[in-house]
C-alpha positions as CSV (number, residue, x, y, z in Angstrom):
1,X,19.4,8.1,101.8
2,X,17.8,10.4,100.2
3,X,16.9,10.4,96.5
4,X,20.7,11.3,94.7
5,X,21.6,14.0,92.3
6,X,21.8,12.6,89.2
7,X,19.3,13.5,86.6
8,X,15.4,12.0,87.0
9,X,15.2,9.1,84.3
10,X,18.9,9.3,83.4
11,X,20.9,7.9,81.0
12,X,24.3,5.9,82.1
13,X,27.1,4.6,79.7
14,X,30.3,3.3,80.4
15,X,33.8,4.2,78.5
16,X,36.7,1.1,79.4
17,X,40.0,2.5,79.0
18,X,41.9,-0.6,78.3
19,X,40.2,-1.2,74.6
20,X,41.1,-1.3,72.3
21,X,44.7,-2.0,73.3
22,X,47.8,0.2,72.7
23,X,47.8,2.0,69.6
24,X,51.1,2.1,67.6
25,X,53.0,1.5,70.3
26,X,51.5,4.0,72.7
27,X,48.9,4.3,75.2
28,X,49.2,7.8,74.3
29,X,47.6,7.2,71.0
30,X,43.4,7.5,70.8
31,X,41.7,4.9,69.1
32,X,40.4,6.4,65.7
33,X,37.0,4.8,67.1
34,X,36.4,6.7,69.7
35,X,35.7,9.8,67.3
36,X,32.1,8.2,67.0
37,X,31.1,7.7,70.9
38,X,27.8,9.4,71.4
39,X,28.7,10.7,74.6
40,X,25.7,13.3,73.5
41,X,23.7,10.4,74.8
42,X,24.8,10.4,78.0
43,X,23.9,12.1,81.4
44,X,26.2,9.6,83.4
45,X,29.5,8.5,82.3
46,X,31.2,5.5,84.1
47,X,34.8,5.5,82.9
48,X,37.1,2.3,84.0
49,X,39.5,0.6,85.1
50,X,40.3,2.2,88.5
51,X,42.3,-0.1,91.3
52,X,44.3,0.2,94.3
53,X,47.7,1.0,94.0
54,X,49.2,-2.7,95.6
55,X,51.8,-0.2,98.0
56,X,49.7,2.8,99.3
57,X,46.5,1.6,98.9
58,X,45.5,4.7,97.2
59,X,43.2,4.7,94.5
60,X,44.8,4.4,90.9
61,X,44.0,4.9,87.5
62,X,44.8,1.3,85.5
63,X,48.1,1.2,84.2
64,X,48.2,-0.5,80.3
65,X,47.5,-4.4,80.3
66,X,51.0,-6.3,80.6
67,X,53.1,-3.5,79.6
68,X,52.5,-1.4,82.6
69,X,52.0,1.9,80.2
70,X,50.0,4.8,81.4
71,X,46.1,5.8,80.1
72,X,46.4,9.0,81.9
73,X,45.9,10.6,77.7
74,X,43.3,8.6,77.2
75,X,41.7,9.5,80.7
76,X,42.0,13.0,80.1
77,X,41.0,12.5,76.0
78,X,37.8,10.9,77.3
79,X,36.8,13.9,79.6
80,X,37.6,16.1,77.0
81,X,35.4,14.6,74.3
82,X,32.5,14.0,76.8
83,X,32.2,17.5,78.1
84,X,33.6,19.1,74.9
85,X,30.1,17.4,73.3
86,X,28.1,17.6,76.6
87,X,29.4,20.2,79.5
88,X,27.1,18.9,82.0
89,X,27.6,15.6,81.9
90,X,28.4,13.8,84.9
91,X,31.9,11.7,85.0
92,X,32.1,8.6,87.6
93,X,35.4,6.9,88.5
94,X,34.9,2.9,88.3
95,X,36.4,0.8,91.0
96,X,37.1,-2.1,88.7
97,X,37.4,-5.6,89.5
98,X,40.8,-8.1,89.5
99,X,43.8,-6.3,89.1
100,X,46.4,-4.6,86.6
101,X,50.2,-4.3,86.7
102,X,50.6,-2.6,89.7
103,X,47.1,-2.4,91.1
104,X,44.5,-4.7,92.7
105,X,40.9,-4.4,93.7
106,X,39.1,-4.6,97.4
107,X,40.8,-7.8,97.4
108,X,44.3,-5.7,98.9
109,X,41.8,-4.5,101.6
110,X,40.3,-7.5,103.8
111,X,41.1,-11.3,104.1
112,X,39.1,-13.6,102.6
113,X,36.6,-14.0,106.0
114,X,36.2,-10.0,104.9
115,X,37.9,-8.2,108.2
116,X,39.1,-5.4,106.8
117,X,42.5,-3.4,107.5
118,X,41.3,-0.3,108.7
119,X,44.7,1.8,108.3
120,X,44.4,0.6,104.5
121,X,40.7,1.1,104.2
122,X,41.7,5.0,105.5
123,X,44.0,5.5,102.8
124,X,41.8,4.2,99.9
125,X,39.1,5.9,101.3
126,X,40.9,9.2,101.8
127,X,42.3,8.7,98.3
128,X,39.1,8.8,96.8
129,X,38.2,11.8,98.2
130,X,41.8,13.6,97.3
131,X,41.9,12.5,93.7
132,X,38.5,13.8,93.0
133,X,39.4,17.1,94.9
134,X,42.5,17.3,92.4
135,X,40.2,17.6,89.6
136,X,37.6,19.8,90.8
137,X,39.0,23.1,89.6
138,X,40.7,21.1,87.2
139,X,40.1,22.5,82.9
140,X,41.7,20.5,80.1
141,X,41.5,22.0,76.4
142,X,38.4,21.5,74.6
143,X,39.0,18.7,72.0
144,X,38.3,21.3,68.9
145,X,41.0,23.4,70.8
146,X,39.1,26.4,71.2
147,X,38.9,27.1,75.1
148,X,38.7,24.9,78.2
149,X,36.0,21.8,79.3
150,X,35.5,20.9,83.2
151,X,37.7,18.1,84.2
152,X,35.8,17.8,87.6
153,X,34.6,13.9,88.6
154,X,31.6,13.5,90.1
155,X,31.7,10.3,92.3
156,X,33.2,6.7,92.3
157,X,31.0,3.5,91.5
158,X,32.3,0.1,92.1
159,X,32.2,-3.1,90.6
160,X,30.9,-5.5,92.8
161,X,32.7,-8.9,91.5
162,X,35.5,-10.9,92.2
163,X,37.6,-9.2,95.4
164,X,35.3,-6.4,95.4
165,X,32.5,-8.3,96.3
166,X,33.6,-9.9,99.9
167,X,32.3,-9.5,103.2
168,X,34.1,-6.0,103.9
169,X,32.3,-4.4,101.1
170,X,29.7,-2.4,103.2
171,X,32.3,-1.4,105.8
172,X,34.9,-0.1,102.8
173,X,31.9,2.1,101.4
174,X,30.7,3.4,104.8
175,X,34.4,4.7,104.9
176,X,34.1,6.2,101.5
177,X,30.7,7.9,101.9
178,X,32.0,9.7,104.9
179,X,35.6,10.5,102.8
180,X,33.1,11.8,100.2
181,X,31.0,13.8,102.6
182,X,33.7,15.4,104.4
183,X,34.9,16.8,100.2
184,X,31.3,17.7,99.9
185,X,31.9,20.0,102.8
186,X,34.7,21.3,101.8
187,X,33.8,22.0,98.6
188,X,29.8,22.7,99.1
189,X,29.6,20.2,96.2
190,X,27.9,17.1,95.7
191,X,29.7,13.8,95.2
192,X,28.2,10.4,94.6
193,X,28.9,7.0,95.7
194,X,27.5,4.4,93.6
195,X,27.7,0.6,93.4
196,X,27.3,-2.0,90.2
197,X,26.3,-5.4,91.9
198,X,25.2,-8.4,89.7
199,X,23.6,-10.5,92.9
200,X,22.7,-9.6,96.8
201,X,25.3,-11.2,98.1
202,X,27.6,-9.3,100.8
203,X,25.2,-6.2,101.1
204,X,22.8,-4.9,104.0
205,X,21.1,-2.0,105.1
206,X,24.3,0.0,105.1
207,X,24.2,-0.1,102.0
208,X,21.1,2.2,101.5
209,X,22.7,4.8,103.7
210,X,25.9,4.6,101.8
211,X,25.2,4.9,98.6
212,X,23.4,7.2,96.2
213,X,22.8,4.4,93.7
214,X,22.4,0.9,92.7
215,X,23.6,0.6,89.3
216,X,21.9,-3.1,88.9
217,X,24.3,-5.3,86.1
218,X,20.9,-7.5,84.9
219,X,23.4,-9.4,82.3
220,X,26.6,-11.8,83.0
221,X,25.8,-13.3,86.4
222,X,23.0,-10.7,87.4
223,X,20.2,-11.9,85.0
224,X,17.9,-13.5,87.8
225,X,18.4,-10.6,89.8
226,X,15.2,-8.2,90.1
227,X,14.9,-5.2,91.9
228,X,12.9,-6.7,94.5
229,X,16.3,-8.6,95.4
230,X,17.8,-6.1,96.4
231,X,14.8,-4.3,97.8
232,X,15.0,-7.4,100.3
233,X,18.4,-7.8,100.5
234,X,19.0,-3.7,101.6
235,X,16.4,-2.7,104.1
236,X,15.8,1.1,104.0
237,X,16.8,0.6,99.8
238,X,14.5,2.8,97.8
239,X,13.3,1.8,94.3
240,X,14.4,5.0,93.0
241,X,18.3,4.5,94.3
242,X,17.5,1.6,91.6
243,X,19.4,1.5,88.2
244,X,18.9,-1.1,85.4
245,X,22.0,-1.9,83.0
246,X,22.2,-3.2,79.7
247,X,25.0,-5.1,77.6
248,X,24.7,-4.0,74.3
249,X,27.8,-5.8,73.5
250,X,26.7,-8.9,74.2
251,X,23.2,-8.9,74.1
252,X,22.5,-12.8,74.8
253,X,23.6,-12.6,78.2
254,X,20.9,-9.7,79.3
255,X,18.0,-10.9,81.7
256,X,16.2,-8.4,78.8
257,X,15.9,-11.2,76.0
258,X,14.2,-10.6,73.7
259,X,14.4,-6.9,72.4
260,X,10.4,-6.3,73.6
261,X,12.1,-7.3,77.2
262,X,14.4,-4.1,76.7
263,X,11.4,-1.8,75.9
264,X,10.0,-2.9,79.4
265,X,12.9,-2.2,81.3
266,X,12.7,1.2,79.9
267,X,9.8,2.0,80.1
268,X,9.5,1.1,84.0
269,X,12.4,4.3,84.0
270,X,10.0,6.2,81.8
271,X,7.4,5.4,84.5
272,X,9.4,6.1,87.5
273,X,9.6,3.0,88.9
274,X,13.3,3.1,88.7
275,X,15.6,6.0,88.7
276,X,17.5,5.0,85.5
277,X,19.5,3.0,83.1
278,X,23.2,2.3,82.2
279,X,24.6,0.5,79.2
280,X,27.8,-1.6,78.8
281,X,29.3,-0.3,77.1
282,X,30.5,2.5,73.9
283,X,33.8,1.2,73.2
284,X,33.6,-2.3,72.4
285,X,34.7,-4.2,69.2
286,X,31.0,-4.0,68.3
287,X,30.7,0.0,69.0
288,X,28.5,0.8,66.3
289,X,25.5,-1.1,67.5
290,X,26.5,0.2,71.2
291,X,26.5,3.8,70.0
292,X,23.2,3.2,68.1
293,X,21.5,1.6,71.1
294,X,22.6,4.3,73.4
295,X,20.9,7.2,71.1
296,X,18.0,5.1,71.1
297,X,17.9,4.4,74.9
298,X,18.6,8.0,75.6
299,X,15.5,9.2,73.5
300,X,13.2,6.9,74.8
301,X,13.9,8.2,78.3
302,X,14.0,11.6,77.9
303,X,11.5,11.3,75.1
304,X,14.0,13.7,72.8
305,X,15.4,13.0,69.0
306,X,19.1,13.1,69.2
307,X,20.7,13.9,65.3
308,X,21.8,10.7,63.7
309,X,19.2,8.2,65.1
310,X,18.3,4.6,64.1
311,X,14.5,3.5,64.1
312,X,13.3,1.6,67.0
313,X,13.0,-1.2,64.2
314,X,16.7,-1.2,63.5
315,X,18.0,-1.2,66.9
316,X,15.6,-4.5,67.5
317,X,16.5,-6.2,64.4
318,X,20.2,-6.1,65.2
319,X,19.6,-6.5,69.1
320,X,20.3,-10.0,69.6
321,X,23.7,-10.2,68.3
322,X,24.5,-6.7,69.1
323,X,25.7,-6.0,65.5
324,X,26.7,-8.2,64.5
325,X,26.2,-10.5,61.2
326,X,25.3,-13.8,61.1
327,X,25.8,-14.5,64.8
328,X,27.8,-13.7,68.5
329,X,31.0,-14.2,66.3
330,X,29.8,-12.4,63.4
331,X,31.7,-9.4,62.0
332,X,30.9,-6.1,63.0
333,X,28.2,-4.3,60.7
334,X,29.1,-0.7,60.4
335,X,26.7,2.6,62.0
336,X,26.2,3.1,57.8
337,X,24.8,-0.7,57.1
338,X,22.8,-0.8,60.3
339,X,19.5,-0.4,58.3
């Protein structure tokens, strides 16, 4: 496939829904922290949880953990605060992993030898395309109020771990891409399909044909995995459908340990070796540091100065604890004493 259309050297971020958990009583009710998400520092943002509705096998947003509640507000909230702050940047569904009240992941799809249901593999796939086609022409109020932002999504990733990672996988996504290219057509727009493996396993050179991106997770599982993996493991794979990702919220499990490990990651993007990097994620307990890391990641890729910025210095010194003081269970040091 060709090289995809997301921004040379871009910037990735993801936003997870679920966290923190319901707000006075209602999933309705946005987490006062999310006022300070730097989604200025974004050209790509990943938003999860997305499943598959156990009974139609349609794509679903994530109902609330235990309670079942909805996170449609906070869905649309976070689309309004990222293109309020940035109109053009792009917004990814995420094809999560395990499963929430009501929803499961690739799992639903294929047995456990990974043959597939094709009738249900149809409906997910065509869901895919129809939910993003419900939101194309789509405008939700600009969060100051004044006017109308884009609600249009731009593509689905997927999480490859637990059931989503099973020998079907390649299959499931050929069915997608074509879903996505038929909307394409329709539309005479562009849609992505994108994948966020931690290893090689379950992949071949489908893969390369399918989907726009690898979004690589190099942390939690995926730190001995190098490009050149899955360079190997994807014949036909080019190094620029390549992505590295970051935890900022846990730094200690990051193949990019210590901090000068980072900078070379980075800088192979700044290169061109690789198309880009991603960062999990802006909304964690810890989302001070996260935030600060992203403006930094963001300007050393685009070689910019976004408002508000920490020194290089500061974003090392506080990198391998993401944060936080005195250790991985530290408290949380606030954007303000991140000096």
């Amino acid at each position: 496939m060709a090289v995809g259309p997301w921004s040379t050297k871009f910037v990735g971020a993801h936003v997870y829904l679920d966290e923190p958990g319901i707000q006075d009583g209602s999933w309705d009710n946005i987490p006062s922290s999310w006022t300070e998400i730097r989604f200025d520092a974004v050209d790509v943002l990943f938003i999860s949880p997305f499943f598959v509705n156990d009974e139609t096998h349609s794509i679903m947003l994530s109902t609330g953990p235990d309670d079942g509640g909805s996170l449609l507000e906070r869905f649309h909230w976070v689309i309004r605060a990222a293109r309020s702050t940035n109109p053009n940047i792009k917004i990814i569904m995420e094809q999560f992993m395990g499963n929430c009240p009501g929803g499961s992941d690739w799992g639903i799809l294929q047995d456990r030898d990974g043959n597939i249901d094709p009738h249900a593999v149809q409906q997910y796939a065509d869901s895919v395309a129809s939910f993003i086609d419900s939101y194309y022409n789509r405008k939700l109020p600009a969060l100051d109020g004044v006017g109308q932002v884009s609600a249009r999504l731009d593509g689905l990733d997927v999480d490859v771990e637990k059931g989503n990672d099973a020998p079907g996988l390649p299959k499931i996504l050929t069915a997608v891409r074509k879903s996505l290219d038929a909307l394409s057509q329709k539309l005479s727009a562009r849609f992505t399909l994108s994948i966020c493996p931690a290893w090689t396993s379950n992949l071949d050179a489908s893969v390369a044909q399918s989907c726009d991106y690898v979004n690589m997770q190099n942390y939690d599982g995926g730190q001995g995995t190098s490009p050149d993996d899955y360079l190997r493991a994807v014949p036909g794979l080019q190094e620029q459908q390549l992505v590295w990702g970051f935890t900022s919220e846990m730094p200690w499990v990051n193949a990019m340990n210590p901090f000068e490990e980072v900078e070379a990651k980075v800088e192979e993007v700044v290169s061109g070796r690789v198309v880009g990097a991603w960062a999990w994620r802006l909304n964690s307990d810890n989302y001070p540091y996260e935030n600060v890391f992203q403006v930094w990641l963001y300007n050393t890729i685009h070689g910019v100065s976004l408002p508000n910025a920490k020194p290089e210095r500061v974003v090392a010194k506080y990198w391998p604890f993401g944060g936080r003081e005195g250790g991985e269970t530290g408290p949380v040091i606030s954007t303000q004493n991140l000096n």
